[in-house]
C-alpha positions in Angstrom: 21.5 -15.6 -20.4 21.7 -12.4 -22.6 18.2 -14.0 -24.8 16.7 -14.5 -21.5 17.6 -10.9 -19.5 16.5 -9.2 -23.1 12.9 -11.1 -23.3 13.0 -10.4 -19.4 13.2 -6.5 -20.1 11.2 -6.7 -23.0 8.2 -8.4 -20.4 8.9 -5.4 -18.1 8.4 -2.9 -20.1 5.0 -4.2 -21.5 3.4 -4.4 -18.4 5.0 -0.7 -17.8 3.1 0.6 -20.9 -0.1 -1.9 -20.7 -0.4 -1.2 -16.8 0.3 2.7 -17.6 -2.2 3.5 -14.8 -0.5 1.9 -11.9 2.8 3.3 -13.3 1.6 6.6 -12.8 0.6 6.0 -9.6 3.9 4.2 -8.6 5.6 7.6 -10.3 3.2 10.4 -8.2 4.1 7.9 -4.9 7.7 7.3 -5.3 7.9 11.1 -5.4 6.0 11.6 -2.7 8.4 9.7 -0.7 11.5 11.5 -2.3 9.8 14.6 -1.1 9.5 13.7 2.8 13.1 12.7 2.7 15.0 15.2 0.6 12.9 17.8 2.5 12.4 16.5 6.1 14.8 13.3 6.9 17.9 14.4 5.5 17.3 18.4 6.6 16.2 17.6 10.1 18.9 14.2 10.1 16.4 12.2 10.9 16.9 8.2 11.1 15.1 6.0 8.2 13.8 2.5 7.8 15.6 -0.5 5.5 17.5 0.5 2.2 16.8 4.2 2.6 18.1 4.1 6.5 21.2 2.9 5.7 21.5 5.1 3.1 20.6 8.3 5.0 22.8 7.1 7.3 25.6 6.8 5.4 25.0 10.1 4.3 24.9 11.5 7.6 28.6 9.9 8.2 30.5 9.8 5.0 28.8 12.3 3.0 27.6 9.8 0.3 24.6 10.3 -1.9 21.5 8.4 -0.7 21.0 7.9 -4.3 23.9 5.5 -4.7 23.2 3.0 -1.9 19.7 3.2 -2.7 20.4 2.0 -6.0 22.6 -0.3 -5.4 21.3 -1.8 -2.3 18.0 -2.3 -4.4 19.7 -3.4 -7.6 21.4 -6.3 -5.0 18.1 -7.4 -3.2 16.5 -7.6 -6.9 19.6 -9.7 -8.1 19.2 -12.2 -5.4 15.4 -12.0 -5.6 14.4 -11.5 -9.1 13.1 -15.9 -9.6 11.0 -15.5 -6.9 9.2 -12.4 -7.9 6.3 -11.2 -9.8 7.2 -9.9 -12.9 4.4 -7.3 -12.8 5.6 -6.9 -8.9 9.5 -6.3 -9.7 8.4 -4.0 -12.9 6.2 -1.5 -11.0 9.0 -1.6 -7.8 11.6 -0.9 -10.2 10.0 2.0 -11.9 9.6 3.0 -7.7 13.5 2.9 -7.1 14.8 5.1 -10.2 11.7 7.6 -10.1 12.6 7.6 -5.9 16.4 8.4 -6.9 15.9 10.7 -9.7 13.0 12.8 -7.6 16.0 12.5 -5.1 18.4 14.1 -6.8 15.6 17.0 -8.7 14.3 18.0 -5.3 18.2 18.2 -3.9 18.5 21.4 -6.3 15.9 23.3 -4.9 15.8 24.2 -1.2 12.6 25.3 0.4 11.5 26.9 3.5 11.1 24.4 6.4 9.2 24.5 9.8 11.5 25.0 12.7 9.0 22.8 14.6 10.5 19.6 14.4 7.7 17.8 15.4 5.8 19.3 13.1 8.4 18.2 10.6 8.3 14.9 11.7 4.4 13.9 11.5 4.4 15.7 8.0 7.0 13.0 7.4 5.0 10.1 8.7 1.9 11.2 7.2 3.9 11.6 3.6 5.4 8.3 3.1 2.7 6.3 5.0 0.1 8.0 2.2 3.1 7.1 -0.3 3.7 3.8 0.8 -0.2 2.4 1.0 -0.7 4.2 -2.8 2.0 1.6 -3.8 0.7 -1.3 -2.1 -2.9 -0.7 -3.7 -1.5 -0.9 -7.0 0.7 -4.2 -6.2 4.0 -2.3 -5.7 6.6 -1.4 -3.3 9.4 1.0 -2.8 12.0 -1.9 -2.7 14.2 -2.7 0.2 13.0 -4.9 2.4 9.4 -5.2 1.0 11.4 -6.8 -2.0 13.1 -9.1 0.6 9.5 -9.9 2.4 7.9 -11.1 -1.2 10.9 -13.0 -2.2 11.1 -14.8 1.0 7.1 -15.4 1.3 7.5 -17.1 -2.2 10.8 -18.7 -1.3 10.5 -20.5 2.0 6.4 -19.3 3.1 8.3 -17.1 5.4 6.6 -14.0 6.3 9.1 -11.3 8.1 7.6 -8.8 9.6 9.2 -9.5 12.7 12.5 -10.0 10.7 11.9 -6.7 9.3 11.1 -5.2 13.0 14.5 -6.9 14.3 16.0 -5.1 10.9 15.3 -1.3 11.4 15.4 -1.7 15.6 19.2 -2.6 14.7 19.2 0.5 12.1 17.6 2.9 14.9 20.3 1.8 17.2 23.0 2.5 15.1 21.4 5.9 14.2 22.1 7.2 17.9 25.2 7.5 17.4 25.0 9.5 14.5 22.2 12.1 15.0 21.4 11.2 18.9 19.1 10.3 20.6 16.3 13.1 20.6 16.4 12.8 16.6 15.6 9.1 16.9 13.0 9.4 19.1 11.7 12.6 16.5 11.9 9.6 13.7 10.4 6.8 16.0 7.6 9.4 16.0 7.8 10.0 12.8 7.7 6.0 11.6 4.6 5.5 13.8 2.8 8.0 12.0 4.2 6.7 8.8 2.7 3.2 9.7 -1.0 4.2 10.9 -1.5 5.9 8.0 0.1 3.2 5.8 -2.6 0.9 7.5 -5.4 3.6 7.1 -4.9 4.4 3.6 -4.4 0.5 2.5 -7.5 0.0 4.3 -9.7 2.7 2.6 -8.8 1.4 -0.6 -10.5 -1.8 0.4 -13.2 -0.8 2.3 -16.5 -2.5 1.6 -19.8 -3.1 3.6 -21.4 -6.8 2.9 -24.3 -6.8 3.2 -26.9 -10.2 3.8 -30.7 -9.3 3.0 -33.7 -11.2 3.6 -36.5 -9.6 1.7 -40.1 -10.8 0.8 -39.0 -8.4 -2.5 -36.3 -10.1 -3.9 -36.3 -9.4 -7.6 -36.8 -5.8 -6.9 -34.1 -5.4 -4.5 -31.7 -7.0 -6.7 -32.5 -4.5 -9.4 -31.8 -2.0 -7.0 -28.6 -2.9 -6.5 -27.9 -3.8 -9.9 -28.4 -0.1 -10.2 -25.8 1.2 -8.5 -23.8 -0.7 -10.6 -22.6 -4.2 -8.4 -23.3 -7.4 -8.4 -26.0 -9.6 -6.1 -25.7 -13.0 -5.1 -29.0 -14.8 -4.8 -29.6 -18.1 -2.2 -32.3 -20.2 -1.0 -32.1 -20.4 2.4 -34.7 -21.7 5.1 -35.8 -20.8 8.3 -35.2 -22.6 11.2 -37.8 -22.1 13.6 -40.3 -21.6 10.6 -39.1 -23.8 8.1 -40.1 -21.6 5.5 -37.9 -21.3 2.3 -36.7 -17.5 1.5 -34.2 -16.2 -0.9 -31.2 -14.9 1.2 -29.2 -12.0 -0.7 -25.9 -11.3 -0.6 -23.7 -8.0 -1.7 -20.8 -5.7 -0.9 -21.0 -2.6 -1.5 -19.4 1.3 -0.3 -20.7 2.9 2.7 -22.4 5.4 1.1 -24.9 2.6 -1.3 -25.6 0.9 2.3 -27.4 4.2 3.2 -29.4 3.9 -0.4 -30.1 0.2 0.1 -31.7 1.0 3.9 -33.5 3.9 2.3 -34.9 1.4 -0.5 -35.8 -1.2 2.1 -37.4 1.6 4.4 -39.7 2.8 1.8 -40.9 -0.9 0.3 -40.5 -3.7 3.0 -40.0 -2.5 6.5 -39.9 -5.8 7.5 -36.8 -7.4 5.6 -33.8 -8.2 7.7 -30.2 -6.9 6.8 -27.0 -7.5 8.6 -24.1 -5.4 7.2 -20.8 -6.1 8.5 -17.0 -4.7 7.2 -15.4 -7.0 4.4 -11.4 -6.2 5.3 -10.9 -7.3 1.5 -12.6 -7.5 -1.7 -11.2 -9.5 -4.7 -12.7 -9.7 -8.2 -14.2 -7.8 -10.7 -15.4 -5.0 -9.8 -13.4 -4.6 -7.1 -9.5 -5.3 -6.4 -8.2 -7.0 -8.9 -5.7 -10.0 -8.7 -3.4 -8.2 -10.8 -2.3 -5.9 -8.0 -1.1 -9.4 -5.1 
């Protein structure tokens, strides 16, 4: 067990120094996220989701550092859950949990002028962590809890929990009314929608990509257009149906702003090709996302 936990470590903290990149990312996020609640949860006692509700919570009754049940609520869930996880996965969401509780602790020390607006207060919240939260998923990470439950139990039994997880924090928001009430619950309902629309937003821009299908009667030199702004072109033989005729058919995904190159390009020399563009929700591969970060 001891050979196997010391090679374990030793895997960890290889991908920590290879994957530097995405552990700097993970760092800048997790502090992010210590920020909003050091600042705004705990100030204005507002409730929190999973591993850090219960531990705000706890705070808010017994006076015990958040730090300590987010540590060893985590430390638990990774325990039961470490077989089924990535190791890249659990190394990255593991550098998430101590930088969240040290940041925790740093930010603690020094107090800082606060809006008295606690609406205000509570958007800035949601707006922080769901920025926080989809820099950590674009690099294949998480800020533990029950994100480390959801992968375990995806892997484990092809279970996927977001209503599990939904049943979860409904129970947590309905024990925090009768801790802080229920205006400040409804201030961090407010505050957890925010969080998740820009969660979604921000995962999403990381992906976003326009495909784009071209039928040209200038093939080669769209394709070394493309090939300019540096991405890839697939090339097929298709046929028209009414026609019968045989024409290449490209294919490509590219950002928004090359779309607006490629219908310049097309404008100037053949204003008669047809191009359908359409949103690809996800791009895999090289050049783009890379498996690494599932």
């Amino acid at each position: 067990m001891k050979n196997f936990l010391r090679q374990f470590f030793a895997h960890v903290i290889t991908i920590i120094k290879e994957d530097w990149k995405a552990v700097a990312v993970v760092i800048i996020a997790s502090s992010i996220q210590a920020f909003a609640v050091n600042y705004f949860t705990l100030h204005y006692r507002f409730p929190d989701l999973g591993v850090s509700g219960i531990a705000v919570l706890t705070n808010y009754m017994f006076g015990i550092s958040p730090n300590w049940v987010i540590l060893t609520g985590n430390f638990l869930l990774v325990l039961w859950a470490w077989r089924d996880l990535n190791v890249r996965f659990l190394a990255l969401t593991l550098v998430a949990i101590f930088t969240f509780s040290t940041m925790l602790s740093v930010f603690a020390l020094y107090p800082l002028p606060l809006p008295e607006d606690k609406f205000m207060a509570t958007v800035i919240t949601g707006l922080m962590k769901g920025a926080a939260g989809g820099l950590l998923f674009n690099v294949g990470g998480s800020g533990g809890g029950t994100d480390i439950l959801g992968a375990a139990l995806r892997r484990r039994y092809g279970i996927e929990i977001g209503r599990f997880t939904i049943f979860i924090n409904f129970f947590i928001l309905g024990l925090s009314i009768g801790v802080v009430g229920l205006e400040a619950v409804v201030y961090g309902a407010v505050g957890l929608y925010v969080n998740g629309v820009t969660l979604d937003n921000v995962t999403k821009s990381f992906d976003k990509r326009k495909q784009a299908i071209i039928i040209t009667n200038i093939p080669d030199e769209v394709s070394k257009f493309i090939n300019s702004m540096h991405k890839g072109v697939t090339r097929l033989e298709g046929k028209g149906g009414y026609t019968g005729q045989t024409r290449p058919v490209l294919i490509t995904l590219l950002e928004p702003r090359q779309v607006v190159l490629l219908k310049r390009f097309l404008k100037e020399h053949d204003d008669k090709a047809f191009v359908s563009i359409c949103d690809a929700a996800e791009v895999l591969g090289q050049g783009f996302k890379s498996w690494r970060s599932l």
